[in-house]
KELUM-681929 format. One record per residue (C-alpha): residue in one letter; z, x, y. Coordinates in pm, 1 decimal. Layout:
BEGIN
<kolnu "A" <Z X Y>>
...
END
This chain:
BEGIN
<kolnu "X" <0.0 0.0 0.0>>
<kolnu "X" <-87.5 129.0 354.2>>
<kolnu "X" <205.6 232.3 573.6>>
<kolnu "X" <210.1 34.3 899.8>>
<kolnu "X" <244.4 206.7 1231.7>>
<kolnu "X" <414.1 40.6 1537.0>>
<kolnu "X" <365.0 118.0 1857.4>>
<kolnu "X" <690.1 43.0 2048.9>>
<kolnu "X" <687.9 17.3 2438.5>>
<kolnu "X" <982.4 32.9 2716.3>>
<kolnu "X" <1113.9 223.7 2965.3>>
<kolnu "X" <1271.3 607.0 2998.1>>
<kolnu "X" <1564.0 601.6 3248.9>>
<kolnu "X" <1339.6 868.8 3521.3>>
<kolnu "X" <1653.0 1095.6 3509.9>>
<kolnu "X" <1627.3 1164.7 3119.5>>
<kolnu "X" <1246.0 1222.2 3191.2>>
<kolnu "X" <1326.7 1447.7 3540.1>>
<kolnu "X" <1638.5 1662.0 3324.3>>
<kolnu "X" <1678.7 1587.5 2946.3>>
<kolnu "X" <1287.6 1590.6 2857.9>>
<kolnu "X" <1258.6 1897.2 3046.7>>
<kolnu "X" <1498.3 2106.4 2846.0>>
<kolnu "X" <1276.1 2074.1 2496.5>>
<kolnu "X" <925.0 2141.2 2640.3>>
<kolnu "X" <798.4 2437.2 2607.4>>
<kolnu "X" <803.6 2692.9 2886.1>>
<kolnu "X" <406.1 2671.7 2987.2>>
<kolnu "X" <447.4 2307.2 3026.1>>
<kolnu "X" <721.8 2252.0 3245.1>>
<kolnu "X" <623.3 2355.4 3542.3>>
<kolnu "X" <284.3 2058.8 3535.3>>
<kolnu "X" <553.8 1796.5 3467.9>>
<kolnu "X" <736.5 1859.7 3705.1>>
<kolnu "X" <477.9 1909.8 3952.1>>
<kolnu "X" <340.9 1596.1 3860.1>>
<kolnu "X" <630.4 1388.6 3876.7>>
<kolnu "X" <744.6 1573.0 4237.9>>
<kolnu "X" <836.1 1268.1 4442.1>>
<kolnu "X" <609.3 1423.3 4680.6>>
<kolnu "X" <347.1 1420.5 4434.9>>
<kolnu "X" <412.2 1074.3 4306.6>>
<kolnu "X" <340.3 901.3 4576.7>>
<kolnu "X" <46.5 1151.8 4750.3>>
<kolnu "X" <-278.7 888.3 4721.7>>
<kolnu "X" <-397.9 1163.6 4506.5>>
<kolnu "X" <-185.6 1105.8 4238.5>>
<kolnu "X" <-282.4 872.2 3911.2>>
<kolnu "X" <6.0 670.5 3909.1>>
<kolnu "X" <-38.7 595.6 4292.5>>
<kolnu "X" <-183.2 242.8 4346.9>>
<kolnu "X" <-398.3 203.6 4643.2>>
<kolnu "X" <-374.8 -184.9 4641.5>>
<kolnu "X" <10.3 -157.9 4676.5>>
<kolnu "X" <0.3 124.6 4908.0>>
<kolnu "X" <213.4 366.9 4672.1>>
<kolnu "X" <335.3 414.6 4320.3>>
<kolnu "X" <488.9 129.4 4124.6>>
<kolnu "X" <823.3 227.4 3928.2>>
<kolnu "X" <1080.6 -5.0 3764.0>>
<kolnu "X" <1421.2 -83.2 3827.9>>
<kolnu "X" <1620.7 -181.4 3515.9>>
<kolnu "X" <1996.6 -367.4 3429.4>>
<kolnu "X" <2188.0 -197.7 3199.7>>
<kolnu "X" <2408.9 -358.0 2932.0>>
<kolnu "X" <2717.3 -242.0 3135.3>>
<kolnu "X" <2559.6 -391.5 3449.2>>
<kolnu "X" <2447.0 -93.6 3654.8>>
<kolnu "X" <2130.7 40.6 3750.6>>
<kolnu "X" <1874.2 305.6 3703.1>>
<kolnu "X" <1521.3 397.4 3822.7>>
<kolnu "X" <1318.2 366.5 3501.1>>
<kolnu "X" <958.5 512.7 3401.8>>
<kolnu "X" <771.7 306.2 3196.6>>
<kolnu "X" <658.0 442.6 2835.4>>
<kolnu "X" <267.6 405.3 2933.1>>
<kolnu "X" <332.5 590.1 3252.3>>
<kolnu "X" <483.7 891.3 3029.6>>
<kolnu "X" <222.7 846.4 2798.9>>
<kolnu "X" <-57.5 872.4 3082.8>>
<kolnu "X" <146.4 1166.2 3206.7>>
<kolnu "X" <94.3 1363.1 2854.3>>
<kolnu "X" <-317.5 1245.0 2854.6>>
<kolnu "X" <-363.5 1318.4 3157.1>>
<kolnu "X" <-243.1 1654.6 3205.9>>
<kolnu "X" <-445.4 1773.5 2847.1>>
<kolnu "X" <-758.4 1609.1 3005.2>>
<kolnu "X" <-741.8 1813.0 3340.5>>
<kolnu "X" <-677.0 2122.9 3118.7>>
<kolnu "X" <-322.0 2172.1 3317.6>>
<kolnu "X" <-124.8 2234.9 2953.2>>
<kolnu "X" <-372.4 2334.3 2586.8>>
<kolnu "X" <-205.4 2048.5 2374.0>>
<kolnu "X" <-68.5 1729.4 2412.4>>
<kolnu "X" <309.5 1752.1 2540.3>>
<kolnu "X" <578.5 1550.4 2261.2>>
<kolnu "X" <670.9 1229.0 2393.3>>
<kolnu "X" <1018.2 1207.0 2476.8>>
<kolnu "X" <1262.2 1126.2 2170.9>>
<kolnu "X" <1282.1 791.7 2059.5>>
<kolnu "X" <1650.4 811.2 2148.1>>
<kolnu "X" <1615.6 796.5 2556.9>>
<kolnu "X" <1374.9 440.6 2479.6>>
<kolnu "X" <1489.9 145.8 2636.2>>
<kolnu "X" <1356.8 -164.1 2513.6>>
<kolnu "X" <1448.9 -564.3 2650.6>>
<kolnu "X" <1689.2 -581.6 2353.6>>
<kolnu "X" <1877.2 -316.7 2559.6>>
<kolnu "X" <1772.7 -379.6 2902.4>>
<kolnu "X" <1924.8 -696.5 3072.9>>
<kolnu "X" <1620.6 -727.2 3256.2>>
<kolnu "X" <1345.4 -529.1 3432.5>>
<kolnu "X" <1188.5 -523.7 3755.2>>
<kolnu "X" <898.5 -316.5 3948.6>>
<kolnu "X" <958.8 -165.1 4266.0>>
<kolnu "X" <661.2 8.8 4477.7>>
<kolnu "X" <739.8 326.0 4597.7>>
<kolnu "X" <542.5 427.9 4915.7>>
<kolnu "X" <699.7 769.1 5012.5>>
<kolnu "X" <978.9 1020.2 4919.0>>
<kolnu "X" <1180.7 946.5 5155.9>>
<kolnu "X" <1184.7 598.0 5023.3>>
<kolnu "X" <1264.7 697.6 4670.2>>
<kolnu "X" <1575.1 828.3 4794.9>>
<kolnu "X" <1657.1 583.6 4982.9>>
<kolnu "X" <1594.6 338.8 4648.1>>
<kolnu "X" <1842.5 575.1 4423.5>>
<kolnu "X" <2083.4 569.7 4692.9>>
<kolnu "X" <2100.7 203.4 4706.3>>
<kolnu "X" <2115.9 208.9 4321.1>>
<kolnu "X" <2420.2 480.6 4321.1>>
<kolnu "X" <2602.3 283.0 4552.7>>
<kolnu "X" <2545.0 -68.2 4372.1>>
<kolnu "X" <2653.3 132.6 4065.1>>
<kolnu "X" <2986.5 249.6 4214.6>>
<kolnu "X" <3034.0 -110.6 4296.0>>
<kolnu "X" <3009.0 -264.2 3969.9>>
<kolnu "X" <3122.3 23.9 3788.3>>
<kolnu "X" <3464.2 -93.5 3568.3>>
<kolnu "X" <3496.5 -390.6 3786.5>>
<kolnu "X" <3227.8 -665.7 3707.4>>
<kolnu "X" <3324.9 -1062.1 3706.5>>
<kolnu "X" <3123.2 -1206.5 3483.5>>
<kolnu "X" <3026.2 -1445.1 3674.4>>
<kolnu "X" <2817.4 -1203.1 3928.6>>
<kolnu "X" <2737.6 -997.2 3658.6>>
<kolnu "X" <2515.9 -1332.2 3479.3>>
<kolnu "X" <2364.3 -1397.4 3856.5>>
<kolnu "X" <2291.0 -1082.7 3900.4>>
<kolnu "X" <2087.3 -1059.7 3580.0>>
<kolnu "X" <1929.9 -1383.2 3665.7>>
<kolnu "X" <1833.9 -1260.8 4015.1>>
<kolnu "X" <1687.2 -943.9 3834.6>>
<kolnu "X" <1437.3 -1144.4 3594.8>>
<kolnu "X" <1327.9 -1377.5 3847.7>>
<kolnu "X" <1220.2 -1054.0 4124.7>>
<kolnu "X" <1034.9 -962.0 3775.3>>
<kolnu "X" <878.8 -1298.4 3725.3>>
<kolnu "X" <769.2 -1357.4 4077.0>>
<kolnu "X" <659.5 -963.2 4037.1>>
<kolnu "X" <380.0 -1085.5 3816.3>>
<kolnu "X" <162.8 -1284.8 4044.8>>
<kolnu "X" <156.1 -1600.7 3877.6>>
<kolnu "X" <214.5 -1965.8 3875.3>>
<kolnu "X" <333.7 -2175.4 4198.7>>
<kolnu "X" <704.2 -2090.1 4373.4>>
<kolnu "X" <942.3 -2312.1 4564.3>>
<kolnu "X" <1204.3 -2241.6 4771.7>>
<kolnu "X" <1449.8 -2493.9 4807.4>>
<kolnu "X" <1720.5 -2583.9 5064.6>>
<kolnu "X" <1989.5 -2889.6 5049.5>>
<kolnu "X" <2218.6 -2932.1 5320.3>>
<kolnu "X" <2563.0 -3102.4 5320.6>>
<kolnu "X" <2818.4 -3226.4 5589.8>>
<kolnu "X" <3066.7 -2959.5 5588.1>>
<kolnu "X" <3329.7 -3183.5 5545.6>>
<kolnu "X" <3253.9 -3374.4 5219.9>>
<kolnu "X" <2932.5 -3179.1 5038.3>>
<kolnu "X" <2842.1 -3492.7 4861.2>>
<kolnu "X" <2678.4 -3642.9 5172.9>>
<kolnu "X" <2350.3 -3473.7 5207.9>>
<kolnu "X" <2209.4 -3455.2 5548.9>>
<kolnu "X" <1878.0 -3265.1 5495.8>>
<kolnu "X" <1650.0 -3121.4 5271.6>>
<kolnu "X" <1369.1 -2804.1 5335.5>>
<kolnu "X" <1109.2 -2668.7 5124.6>>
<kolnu "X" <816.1 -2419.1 5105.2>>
<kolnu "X" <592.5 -2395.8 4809.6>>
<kolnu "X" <407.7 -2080.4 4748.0>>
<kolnu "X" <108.4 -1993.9 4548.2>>
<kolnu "X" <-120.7 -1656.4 4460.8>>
<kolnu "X" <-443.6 -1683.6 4635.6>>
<kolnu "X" <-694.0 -1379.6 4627.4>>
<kolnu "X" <-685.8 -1222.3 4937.6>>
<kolnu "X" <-844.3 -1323.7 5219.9>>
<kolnu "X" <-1136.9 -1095.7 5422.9>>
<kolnu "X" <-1053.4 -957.1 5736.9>>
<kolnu "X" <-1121.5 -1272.0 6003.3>>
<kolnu "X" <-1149.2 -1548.2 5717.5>>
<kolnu "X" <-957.9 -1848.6 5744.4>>
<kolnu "X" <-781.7 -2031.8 5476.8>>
<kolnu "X" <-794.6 -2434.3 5494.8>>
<kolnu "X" <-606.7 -2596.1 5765.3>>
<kolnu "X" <-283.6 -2669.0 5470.8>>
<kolnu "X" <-228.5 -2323.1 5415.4>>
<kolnu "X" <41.1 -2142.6 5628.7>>
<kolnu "X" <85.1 -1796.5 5606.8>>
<kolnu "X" <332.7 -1642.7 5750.3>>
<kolnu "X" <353.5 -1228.1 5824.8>>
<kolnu "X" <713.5 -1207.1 5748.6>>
<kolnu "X" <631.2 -1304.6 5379.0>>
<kolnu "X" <313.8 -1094.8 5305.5>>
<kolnu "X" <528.5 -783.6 5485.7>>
<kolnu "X" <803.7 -828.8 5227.3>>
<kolnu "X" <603.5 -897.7 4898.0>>
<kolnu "X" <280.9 -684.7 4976.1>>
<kolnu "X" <-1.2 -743.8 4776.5>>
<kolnu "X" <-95.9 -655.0 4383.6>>
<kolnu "X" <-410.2 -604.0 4198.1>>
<kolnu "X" <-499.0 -811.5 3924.8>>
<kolnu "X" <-694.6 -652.0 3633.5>>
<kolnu "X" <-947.5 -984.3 3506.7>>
<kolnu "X" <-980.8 -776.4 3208.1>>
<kolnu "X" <-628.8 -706.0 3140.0>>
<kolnu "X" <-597.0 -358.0 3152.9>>
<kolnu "X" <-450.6 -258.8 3490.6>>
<kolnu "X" <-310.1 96.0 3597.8>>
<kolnu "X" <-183.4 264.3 3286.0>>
<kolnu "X" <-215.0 43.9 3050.6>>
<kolnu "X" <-569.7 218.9 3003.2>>
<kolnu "X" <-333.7 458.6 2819.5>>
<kolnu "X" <-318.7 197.3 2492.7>>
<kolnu "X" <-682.5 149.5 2478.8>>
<kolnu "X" <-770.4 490.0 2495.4>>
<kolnu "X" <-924.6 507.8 2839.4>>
<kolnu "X" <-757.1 786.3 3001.9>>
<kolnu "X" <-998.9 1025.3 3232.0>>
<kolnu "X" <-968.0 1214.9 3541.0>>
<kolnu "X" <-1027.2 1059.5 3880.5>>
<kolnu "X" <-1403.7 1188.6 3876.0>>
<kolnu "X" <-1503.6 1015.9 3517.9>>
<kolnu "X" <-1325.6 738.2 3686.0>>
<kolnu "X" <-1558.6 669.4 3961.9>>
<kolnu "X" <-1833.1 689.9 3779.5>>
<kolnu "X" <-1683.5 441.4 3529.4>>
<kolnu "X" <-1621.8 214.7 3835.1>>
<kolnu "X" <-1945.4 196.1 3970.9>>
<kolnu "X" <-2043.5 63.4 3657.2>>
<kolnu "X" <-1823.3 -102.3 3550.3>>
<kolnu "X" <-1846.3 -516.0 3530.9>>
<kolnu "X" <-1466.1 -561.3 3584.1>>
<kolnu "X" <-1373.8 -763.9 3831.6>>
<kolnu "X" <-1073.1 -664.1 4020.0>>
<kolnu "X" <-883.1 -961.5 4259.6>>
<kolnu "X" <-599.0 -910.8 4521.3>>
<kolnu "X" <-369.4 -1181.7 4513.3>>
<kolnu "X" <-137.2 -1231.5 4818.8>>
<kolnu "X" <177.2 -1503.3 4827.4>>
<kolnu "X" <93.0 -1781.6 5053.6>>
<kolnu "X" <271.4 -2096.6 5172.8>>
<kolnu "X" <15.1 -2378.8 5131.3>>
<kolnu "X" <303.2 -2662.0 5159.9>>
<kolnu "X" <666.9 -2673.9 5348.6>>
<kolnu "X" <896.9 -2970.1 5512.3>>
<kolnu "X" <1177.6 -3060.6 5635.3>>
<kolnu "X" <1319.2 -3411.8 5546.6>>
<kolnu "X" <1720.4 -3548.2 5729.9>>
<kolnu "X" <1853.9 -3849.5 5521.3>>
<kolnu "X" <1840.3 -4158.8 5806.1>>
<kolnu "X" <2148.1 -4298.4 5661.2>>
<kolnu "X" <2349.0 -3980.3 5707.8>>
<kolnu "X" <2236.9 -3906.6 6048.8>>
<kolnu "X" <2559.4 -3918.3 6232.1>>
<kolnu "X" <2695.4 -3628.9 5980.4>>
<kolnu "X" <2654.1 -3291.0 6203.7>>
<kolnu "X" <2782.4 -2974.4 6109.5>>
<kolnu "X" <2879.1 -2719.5 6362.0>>
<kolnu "X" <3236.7 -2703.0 6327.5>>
<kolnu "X" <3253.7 -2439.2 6026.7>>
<kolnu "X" <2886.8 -2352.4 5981.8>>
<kolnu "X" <2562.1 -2334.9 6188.7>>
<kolnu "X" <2364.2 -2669.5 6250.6>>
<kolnu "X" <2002.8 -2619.8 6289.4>>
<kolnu "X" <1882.2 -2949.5 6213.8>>
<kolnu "X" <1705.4 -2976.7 6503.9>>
<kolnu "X" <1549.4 -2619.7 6470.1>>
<kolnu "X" <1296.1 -2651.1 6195.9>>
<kolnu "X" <1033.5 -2420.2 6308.4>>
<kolnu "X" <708.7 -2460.5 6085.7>>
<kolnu "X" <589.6 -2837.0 6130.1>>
<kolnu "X" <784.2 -3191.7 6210.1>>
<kolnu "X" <1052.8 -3268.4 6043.4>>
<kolnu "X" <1110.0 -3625.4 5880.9>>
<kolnu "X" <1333.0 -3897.7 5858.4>>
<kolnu "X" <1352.4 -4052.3 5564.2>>
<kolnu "X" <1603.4 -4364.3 5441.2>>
<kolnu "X" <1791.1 -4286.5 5110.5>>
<kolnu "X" <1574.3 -4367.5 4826.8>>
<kolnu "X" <1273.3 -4251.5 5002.0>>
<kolnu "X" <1394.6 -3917.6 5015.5>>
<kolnu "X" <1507.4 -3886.9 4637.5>>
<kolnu "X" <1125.3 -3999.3 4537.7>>
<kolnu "X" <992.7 -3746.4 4779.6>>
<kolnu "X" <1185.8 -3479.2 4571.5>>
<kolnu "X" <1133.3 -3585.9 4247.2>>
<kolnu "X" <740.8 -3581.1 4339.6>>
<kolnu "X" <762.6 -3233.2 4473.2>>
<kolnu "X" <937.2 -3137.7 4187.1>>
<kolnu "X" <676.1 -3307.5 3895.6>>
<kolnu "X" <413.3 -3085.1 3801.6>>
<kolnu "X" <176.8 -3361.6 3847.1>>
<kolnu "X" <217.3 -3445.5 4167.0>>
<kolnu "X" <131.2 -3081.8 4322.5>>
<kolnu "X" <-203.5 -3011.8 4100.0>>
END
């Protein structure tokens, strides 16, 4: 009977790859790795790994089972690294891949999310925000926070893949007795490709900077393989083969970009006379992308329960 081979993919924690990997290469290789995998050098638009769609290189942050957090490499991206560096004729061999040991999986990670990395300045500012969210959880986690945080975690991964329709949801109570609600906002969001420079979207679609400034923009492979994962089918090359592959090549490649094509603002008629102010904010009156309505009671649960049913927003 034939033996059957798995391939197993995860994540490397980037300091076992920056310290521990190091120590069992040989000699004539270390000095490529770690040249390649410089922060510098990482995110230099030179560099394989750097994406020009997102502007930089994308790494991973991942949740440990004790709740902190570390700076991860995927196992394609090492894998490209070892390709790679043969194929430019930087090492003779292909380098070992890292021992199955340092492999993180999602049966050990409590989630996973990417992070874009656009300079080296930034990645230090990234690990420094890690370290100190480390120090904070470190043998002192409710569990509480500990569960939200890893639910936080795998939705920033969800929402990191581009797909299906978002909304953000907002239900306001008299601060005196929360089971009067006063007011209700919403914006739904949805990945459109990208517009061209001085097209318009349809008059229903509001954009706003603030939002494409924060989530950026990601390229989406038709095909399926996207960035390193030409590592599993065997298409690894250097950046010239690459262009000429590309100017051949039928694959058609689409920016997406988050856009708010729907948002309101709905006050409860019957709870009018219930204004905050006293122990928190009350901006009612300050809704500040469209007209906000008024709606009686049982108007306003139908309105959600529509927004809410998959059939009512196709």
């Amino acid at each position: 009977m034939a033996a059957v081979n798995a391939v197993l993919h995860g994540w490397y924690r980037m300091t076992d790859i920056l310290w521990e990997w190091q120590k069992v290469l040989p000699e004539d290789v270390v000095k490529p790795v770690k040249s390649f995998l410089h922060s510098e050098s990482m995110t230099s638009p030179e560099h394989p790994f750097y994406n020009p769609t997102l502007g930089g290189v994308e790494l991973f942050i991942g949740v440990l089972p004790d709740h902190e957090s570390r700076m991860l490499f995927s196992s394609k991206q090492i894998e490209y690294l070892r390709y790679w560096l043969h194929a430019m004729g930087l090492v003779d061999h292909l380098i070992p891949i890292p021992h199955s040991e340092y492999l993180l999986t999602m049966e050990i990670l409590g989630s996973v999310a990417p992070v874009v990395i656009k300079t080296a300045a930034e990645m230090r500012q990234q690990q420094k925000l890690i370290d100190k969210h480390n120090r904070r959880v470190r043998g002192n986690v409710d569990a509480r926070l500990a569960s939200l945080r890893q639910l936080f975690e795998r939705v920033r991964a969800a929402y990191g893949t581009c797909k299906g329709t978002w909304i953000a949801l907002d239900f306001e109570a008299w601060e005196l007795a929360h089971e009067v609600i006063t007011e209700f906002g919403f914006a739904e969001v949805k990945w459109l490709p990208t517009r061209d420079e001085g097209e318009d979207r349809k008059e229903n679609d509001i954009v706003t900077a603030a939002a494409l400034a924060d989530i950026g923009t990601t390229l989406v492979d038709t095909n399926g393989v996207n960035g390193t994962e030409a590592v599993a089918n065997g298409s690894v090359g250097v950046k010239e083969d690459r262009k000429a592959t590309d100017a051949n090549s039928t694959t058609k490649q689409v920016r997406l970009e988050p856009v708010i094509v729907r948002s309101g603002h709905w006050i409860v008629k019957e709870n009018q006379g219930y204004r905050n102010g006293q122990y928190c904010p009350d901006n009612r009156d300050r809704y500040a992308f469209g007209k906000s309505e008024t709606l009686p009671w049982k108007e306003f649960r139908e309105k959600i329960k529509q927004l809410l049913d998959p059939e009512h927003r196709k």
